[in-house]
N, C-alpha and C positions, 0 to 999 in steps of 0.2 A: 302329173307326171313327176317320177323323183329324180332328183338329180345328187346320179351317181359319182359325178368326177367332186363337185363339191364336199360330199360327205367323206371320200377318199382323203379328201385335203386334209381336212380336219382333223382324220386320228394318225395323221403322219406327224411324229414328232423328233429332235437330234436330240446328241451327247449331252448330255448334263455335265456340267462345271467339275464335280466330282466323277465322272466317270471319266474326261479328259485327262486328270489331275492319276487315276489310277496307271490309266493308259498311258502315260509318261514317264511315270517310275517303273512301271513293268519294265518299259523299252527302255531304258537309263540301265537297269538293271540287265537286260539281256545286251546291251552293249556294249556294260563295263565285263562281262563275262567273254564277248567275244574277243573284245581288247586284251584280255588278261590272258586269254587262251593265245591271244598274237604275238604278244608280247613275251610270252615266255617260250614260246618256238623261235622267235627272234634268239633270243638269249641261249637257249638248247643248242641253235644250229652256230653261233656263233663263239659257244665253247666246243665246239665239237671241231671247229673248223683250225682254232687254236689248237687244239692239243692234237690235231694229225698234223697242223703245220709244227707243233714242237716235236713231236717224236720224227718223223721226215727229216728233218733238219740233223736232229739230234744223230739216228741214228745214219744218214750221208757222212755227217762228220765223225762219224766213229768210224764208218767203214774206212773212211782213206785215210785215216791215222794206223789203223790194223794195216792194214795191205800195204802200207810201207815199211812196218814196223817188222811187220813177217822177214822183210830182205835183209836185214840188217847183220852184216857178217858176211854178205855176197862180194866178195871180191875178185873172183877169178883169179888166175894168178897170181896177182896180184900177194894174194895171201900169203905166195911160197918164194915171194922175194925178200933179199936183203935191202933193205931202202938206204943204209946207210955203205952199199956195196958200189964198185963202177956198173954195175950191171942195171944200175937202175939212173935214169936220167930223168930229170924233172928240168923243164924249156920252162919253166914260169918264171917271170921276173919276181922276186921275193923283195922284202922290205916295204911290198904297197900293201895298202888294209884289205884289197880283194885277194889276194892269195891266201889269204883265211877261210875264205870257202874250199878252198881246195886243197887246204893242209892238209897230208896223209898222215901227218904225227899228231895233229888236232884229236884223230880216233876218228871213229865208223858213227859214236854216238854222240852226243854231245846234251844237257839235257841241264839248260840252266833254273835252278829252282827261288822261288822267290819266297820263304817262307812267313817274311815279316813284312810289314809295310818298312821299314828303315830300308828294305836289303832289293826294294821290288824298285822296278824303273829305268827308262831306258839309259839314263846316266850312269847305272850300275853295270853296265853292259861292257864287252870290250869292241874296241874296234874290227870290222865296219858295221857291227850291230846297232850299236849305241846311234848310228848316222841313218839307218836305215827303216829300224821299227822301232816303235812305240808300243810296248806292251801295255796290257793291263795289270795295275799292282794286286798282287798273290796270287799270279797264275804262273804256269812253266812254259819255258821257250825250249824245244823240241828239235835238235840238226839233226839228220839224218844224210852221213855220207856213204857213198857208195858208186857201183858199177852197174849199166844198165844190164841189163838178160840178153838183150840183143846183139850179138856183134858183125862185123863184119870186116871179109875176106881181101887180103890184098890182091890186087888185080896181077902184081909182078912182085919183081924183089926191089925193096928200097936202096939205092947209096946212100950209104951215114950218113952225106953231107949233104943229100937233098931238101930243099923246100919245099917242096910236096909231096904227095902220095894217091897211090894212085885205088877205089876200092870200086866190088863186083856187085850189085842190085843197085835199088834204090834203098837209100837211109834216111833217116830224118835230122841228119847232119847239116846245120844251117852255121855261119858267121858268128863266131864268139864264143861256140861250144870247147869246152874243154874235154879233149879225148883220153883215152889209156891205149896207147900198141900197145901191145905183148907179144911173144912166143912160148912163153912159159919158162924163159931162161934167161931176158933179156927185158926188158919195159920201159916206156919213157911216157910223162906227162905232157901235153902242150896243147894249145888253144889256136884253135880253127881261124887262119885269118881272111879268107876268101877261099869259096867252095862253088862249085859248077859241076852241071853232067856233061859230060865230053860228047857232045852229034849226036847221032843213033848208036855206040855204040852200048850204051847202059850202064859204063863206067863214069866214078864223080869221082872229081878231083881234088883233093884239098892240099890248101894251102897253108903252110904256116910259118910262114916271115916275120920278123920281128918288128913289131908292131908297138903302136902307142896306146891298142885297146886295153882297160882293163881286164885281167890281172896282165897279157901282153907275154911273150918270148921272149925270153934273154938269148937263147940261143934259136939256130936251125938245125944244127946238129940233135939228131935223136939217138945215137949211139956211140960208145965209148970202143966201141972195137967192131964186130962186123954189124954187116947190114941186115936189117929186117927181110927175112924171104915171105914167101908166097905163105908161109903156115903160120904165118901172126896174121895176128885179130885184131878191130879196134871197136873198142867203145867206150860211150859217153860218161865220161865219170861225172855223176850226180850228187849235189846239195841242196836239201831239202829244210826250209825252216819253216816250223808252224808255231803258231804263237795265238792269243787272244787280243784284240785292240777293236778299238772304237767303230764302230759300223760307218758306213760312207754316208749313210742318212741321216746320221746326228742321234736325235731325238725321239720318242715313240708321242704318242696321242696325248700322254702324261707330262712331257716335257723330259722327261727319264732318259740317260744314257743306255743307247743301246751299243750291243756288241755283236763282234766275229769273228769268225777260227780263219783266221790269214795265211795264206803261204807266199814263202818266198823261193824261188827257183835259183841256187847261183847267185851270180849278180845281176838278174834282172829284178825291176820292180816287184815290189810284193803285190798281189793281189787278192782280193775277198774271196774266201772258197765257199764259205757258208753262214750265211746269215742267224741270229737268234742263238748263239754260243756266247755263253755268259763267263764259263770257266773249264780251265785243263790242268788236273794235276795227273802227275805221272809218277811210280813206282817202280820200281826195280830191281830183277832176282838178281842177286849177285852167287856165282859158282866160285868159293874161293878154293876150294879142293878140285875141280877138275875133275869131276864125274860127272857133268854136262846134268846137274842137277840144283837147282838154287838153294843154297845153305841158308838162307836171309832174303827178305823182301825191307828194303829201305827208300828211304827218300834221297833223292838224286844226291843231294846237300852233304849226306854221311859216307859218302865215296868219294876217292880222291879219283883225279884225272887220269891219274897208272889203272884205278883196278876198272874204270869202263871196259876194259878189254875183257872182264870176266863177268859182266851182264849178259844172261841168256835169255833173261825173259822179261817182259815189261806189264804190269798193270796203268790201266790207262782208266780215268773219269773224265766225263764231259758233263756239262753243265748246259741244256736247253731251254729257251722261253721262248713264248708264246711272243714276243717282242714288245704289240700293243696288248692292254691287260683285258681281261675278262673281266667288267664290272671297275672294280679299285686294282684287283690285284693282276700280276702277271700268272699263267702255267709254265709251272717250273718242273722238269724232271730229268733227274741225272742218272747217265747211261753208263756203264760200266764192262772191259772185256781186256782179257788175260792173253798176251800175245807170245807166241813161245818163237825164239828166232831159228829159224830154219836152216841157219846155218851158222848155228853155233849150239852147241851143245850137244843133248841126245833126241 
């Protein structure tokens, strides 16, 4: 009888040394292919994720540079008063460094340019700049003053000699705010010193006593002759500063200073508006003839303080990065848009 499971044994035989030896470099080989293929979709999805974080960034900070820059020349009334007239009353204490934000002789614009490292820094700055931000050297510091689009209605007619006043909705009139009344015939400046809504009726109250806040009241009186009626308006008059300076997180992956486009509101704190903003230079149409037409595009530097008043249009560049780099290097790309002011010129 044969014995099948025996002879079975026998022609069963393994891998050879060399056939292992093939079978390892195959799979070496199809592993460093899957690796490489990992590897560089790693790398793909992580520049791809950089440069939508730089353009994102890039162009948020362009957008709220444009949309302020658009208002610039908005003053309401304001525009068609004498400021050196009785008609115009300014309640701000003057002689401290915060009534600088609120200079109306300062200009609408204000656009300080650093062209050289000697000329950039915040030492170079005047007061309360100099105390306040810390710029980046060769980039531009950007004020925008102004009056809010919103206004609102007195509830009654003011006494000249009142401390408060009285207005109809809801506003976003908080403590500190510095206002504009008008009637278009009469105006005065002054700073909010306690504000309330009165019960159920939907009227707020404000206040403005003369006070130790900065920039603070020198007087209470709001008029040189009659009183504010029912047909003045009041709104927030606005100072806006953007600038470049040192990001709140230091350092990127490299060790590398990173940066960001800051604003400052007034005299409160500045704060980050947008991360991975490297640099801002700003340009400037100048109208010297008066046909609401820019005869010149200059750098802020080649205009004097007088002829701001005849800037109608502003070229604006930003500088974006990727923050941490792609590989060694950072994505860099700078954005660029031509602002025409809306209320000035044609």
């Amino acid at each position: 009888m044969t014995d099948f499971s025996f002879t079975s044994r026998r022609t069963q035989s393994g891998f050879t040394l060399v056939e292992l030896m093939i079978s390892m470099v195959l799979g070496l080989i199809l592993i460093g292919g899957v690796y490489s293929v990992f590897t560089e979709n790693a790398r793909t999805s992580q520049f791809v994720q950089a440069t939508s974080r730089t353009q994102e960034n890039g162009r948020f900070a362009l957008s709220e540079l444009v949309t302020r820059a658009r208002m610039i020349g908005y003053m309401g009334c304001l525009a068609a008063l004498d400021l050196t007239s009785g008609d115009f009353v300014n309640a701000l204490k003057t002689g401290t460094d915060n009534d600088y934000y609120f200079d109306l002789k300062a200009g609408q614009l204000e656009v300080i340019a650093f062209d050289s490292a000697a000329a950039s820094g915040a030492g170079n700055l005047t007061a309360p700049l100099k105390d306040d931000i810390s710029p980046k050297t060769l980039t531009d510091v950007v004020i925008i003053r102004g009056l809010s689009s919103a206004d609102y209605n007195l509830a009654g007619a003011m006494p000249k000699t009142s401390a408060d006043l009285k207005l109809i909705g809801e506003s976003e009139i908080t403590k500190g705010d510095v206002l504009f009344l008008s009637d278009c015939q009469k105006a005065a400046v002054f700073q909010v010193d306690q504000t309330n809504v009165m019960g159920t009726t939907g009227k707020r109250n404000v206040v403005h006593n003369t006070s130790g806040n900065a920039p603070g009241n020198a007087r209470t009186s709001l008029s040189n002759g009659d009183s504010f009626a029912t047909d003045a308006t009041v709104q927030l008059f606005t100072t806006t500063v953007f600038y470049i300076a040192q990001a709140s997180f230091g350092t990127n992956s490299l060790g590398e200073d990173t940066f960001s486009l800051w604003q400052k509101n007034g005299t409160a704190p500045p704060f980050e508006l947008v991360s991975g903003i490297s640099d801002l230079e700003v340009w400037l149409g100048e109208d010297s003839s008066g046909d609401g037409v820019p005869d010149r595009i200059v750098r802020p530097s080649e205009l004097s303080a007088s002829n701001t008043k005849n800037v109608v249009s502003m070229d604006i560049r930003i500088r974006s990065d990727s923050i941490d780099p792609v590989g060694t290097d950072l994505i860099e790309r700078d954005f660029f848009a031509s602002v025409k002011f809306r209320n000035r010129g044609i």
